[in-house]
C-alpha positions as a Markdown table, in Angstrom:
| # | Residue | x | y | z |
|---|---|---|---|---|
| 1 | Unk | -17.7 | 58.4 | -8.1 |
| 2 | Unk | -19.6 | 59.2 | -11.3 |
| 3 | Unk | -21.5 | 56.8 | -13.4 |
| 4 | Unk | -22.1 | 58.5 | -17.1 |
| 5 | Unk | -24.3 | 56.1 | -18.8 |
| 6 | Unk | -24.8 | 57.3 | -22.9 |
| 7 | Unk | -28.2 | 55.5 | -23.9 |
| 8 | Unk | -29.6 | 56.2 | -27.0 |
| 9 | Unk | -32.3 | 58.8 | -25.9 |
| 10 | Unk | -30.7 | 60.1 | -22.8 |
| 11 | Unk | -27.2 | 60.0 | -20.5 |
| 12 | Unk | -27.8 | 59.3 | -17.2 |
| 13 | Unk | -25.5 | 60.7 | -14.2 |
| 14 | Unk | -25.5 | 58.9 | -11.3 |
| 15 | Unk | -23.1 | 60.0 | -8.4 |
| 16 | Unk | -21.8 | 57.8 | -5.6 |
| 17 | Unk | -20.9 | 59.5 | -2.4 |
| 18 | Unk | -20.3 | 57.1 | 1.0 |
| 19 | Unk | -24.0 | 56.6 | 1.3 |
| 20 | Unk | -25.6 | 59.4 | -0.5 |
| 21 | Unk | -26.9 | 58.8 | -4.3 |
| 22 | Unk | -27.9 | 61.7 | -6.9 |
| 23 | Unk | -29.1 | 60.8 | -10.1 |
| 24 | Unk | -29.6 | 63.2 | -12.9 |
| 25 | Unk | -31.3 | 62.7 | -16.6 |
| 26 | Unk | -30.0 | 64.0 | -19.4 |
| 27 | Unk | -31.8 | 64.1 | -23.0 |
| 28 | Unk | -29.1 | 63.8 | -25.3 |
| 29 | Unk | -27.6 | 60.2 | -26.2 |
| 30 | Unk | -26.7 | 58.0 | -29.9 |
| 31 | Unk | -29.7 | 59.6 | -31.4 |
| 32 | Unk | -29.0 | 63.2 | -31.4 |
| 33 | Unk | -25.8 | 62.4 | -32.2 |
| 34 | Unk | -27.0 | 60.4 | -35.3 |
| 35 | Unk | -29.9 | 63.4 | -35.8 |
| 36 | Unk | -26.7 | 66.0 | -35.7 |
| 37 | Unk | -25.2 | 64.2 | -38.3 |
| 38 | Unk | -27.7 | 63.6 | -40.2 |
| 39 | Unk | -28.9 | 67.4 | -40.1 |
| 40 | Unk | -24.9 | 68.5 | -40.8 |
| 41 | Unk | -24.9 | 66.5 | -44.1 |
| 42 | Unk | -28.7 | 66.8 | -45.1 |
| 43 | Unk | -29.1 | 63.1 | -44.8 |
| 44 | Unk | -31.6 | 60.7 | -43.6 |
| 45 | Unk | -31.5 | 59.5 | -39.9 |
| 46 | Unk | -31.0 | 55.6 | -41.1 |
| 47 | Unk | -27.6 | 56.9 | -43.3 |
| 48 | Unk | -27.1 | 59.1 | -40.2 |
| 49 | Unk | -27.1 | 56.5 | -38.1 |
| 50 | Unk | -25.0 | 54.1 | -40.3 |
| 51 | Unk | -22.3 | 56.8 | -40.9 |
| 52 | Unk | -22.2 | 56.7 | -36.9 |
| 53 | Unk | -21.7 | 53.0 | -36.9 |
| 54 | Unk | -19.1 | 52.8 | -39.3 |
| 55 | Unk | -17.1 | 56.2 | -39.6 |
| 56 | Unk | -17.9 | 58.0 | -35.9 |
| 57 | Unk | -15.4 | 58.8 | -34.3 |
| 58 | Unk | -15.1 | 61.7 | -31.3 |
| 59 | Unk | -12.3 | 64.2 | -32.1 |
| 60 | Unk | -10.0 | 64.9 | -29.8 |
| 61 | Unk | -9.6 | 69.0 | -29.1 |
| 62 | Unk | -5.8 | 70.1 | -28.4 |
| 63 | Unk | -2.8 | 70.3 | -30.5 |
| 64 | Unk | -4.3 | 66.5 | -31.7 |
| 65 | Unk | -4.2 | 65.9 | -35.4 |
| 66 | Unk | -7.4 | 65.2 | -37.3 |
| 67 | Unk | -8.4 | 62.3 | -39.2 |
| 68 | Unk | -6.9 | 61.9 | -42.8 |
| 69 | Unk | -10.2 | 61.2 | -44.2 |
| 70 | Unk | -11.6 | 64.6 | -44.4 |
| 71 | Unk | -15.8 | 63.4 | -44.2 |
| 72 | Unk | -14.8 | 61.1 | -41.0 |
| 73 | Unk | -12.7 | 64.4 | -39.7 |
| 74 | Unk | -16.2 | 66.5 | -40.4 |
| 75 | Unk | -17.8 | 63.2 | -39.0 |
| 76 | Unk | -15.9 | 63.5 | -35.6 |
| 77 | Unk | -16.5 | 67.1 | -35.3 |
| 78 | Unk | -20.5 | 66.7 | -35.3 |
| 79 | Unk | -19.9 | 64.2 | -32.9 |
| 80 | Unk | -17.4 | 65.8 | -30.6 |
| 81 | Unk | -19.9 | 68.9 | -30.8 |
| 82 | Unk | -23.1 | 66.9 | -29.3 |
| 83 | Unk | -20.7 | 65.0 | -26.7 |
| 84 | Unk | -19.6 | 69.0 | -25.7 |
| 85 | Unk | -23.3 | 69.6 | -25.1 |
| 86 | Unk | -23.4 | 66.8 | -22.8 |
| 87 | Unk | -19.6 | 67.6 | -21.1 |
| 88 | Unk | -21.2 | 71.1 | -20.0 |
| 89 | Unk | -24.4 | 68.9 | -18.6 |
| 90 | Unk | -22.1 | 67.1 | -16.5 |
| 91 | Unk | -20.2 | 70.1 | -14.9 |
| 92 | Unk | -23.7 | 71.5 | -14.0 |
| 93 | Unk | -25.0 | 68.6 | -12.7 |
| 94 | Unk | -21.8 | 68.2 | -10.6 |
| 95 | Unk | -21.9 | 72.0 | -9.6 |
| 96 | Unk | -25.7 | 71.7 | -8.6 |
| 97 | Unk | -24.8 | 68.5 | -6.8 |
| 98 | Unk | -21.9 | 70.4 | -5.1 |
| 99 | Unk | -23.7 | 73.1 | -4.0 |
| 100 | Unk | -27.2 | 72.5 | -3.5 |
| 101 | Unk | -27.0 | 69.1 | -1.9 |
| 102 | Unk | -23.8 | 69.2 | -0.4 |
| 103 | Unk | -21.9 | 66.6 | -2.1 |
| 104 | Unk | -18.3 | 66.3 | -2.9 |
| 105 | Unk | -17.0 | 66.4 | -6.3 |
| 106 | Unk | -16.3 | 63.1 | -8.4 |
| 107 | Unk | -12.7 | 61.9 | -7.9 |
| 108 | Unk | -13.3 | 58.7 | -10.8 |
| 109 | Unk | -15.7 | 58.1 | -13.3 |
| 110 | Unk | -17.3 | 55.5 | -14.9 |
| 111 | Unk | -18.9 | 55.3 | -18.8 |
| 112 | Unk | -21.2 | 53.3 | -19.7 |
| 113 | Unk | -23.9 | 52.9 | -22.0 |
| 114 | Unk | -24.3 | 51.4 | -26.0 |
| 115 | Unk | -23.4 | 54.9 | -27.2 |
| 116 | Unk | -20.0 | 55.1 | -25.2 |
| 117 | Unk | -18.4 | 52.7 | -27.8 |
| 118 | Unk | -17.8 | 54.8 | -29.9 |
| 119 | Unk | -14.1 | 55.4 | -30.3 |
| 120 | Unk | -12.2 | 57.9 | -28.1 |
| 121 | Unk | -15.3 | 58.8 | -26.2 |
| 122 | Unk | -13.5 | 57.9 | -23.2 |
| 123 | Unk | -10.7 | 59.8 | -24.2 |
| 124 | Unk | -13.0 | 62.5 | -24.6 |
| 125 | Unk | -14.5 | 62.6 | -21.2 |
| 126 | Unk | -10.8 | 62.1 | -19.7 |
| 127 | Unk | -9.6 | 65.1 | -21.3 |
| 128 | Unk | -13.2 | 67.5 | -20.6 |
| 129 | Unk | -12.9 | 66.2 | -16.9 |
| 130 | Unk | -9.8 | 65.9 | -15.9 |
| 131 | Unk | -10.3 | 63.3 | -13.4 |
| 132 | Unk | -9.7 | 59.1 | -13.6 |
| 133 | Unk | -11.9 | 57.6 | -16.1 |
| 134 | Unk | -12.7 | 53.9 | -16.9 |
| 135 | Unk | -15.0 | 51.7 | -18.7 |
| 136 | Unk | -17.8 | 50.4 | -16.6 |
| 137 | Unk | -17.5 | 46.6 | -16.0 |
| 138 | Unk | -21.2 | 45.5 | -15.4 |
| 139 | Unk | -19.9 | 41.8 | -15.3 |
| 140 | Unk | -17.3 | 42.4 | -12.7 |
| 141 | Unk | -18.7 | 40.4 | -10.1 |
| 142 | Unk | -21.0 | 38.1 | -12.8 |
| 143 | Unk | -19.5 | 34.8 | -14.1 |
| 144 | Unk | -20.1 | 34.2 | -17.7 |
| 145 | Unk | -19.8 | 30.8 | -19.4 |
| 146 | Unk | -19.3 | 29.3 | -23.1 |
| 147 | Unk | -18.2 | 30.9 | -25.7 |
| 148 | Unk | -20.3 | 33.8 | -25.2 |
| 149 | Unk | -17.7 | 35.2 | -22.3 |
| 150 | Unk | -15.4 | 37.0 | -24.8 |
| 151 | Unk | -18.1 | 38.9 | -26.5 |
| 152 | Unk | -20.2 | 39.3 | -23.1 |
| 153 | Unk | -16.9 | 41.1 | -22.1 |
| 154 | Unk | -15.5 | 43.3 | -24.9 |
| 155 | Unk | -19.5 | 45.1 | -24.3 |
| 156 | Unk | -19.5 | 45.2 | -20.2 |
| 157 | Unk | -19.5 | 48.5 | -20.8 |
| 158 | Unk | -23.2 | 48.4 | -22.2 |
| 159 | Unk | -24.9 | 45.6 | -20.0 |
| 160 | Unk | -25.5 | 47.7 | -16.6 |
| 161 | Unk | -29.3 | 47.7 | -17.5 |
| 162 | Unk | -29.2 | 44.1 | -18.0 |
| 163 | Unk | -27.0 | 42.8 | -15.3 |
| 164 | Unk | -29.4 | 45.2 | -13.0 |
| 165 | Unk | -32.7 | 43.8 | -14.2 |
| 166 | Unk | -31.4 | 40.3 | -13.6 |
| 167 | Unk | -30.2 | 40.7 | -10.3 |
């Protein structure tokens, strides 16, 4: 299995196999996706990083149709370029792991991480990959109460850190 966690400095890989571990660090995340955007449309990080919030979206490559809007479909394709940049990461990182430490390749993986909300970023990593793809559930095993549980859950995805540091 492959954990792909998208932080906002860095993604990290972390790959699962029986009892062997290999983490790798990479230095993209959020913010060089919000620093590409923001370079693209000569605009300052905190508009960069709005634009993000609101209007990001990662395009889909294929016979897919773009966005209607034409800024969010110029948007998407800043987006979907960084996300590329870190798609290439990951088929090095699993080659190297492959290769120079004798593991097998990854036949699921997870996403995680505040910056894999963004929409069809996990449709993104499906298509680039090839292989099963899910959302992380950090509270999978953790028992939420209140009112709270609904929102903990719609962000599982970005709680790993959290859930980790409290157990």
């Amino acid at each position: 299995a492959l954990l792909i966690d998208i932080g906002s400095r860095s993604t990290n890989l972390i790959y699962i196999d029986g009892d062997r571990v290999f983490t790798r660090n990479i230095m993209v995340g959020g913010a060089a996706i919000t620093s590409n955007i923001g370079k693209e449309f000569q605009i300052e990080y905190e508009e960069a990083e709005a634009q993000k919030v609101q209007n990001g979206i990662v395009a889909l490559g294929g016979n897919v149709e773009g966005n209607a809007d034409p800024g969010v479909e110029a948007l998407s394709q800043v987006i979907r370029t960084t996300m590329t940049r870190v798609h290439g990461e990951v088929v090095r990182t699993t080659n190297m792991y492959r290769t120079q430490q004798g593991g097998n390749a990854p036949e699921i993986a997870y996403l995680a991480g505040g910056s894999a909300k963004l929409p069809y970023m996990l449709e993104f990593f499906k298509e680039k990959l090839g292989i099963d793809l899910e959302y992380f559930n950090a509270l999978r095993k953790v028992e939420v109460s209140g009112t709270d549980a609904a929102a903990a859950a719609k962000d599982a995805h970005a709680l790993g850190e959290l859930v980790g540091l409290a157990l």
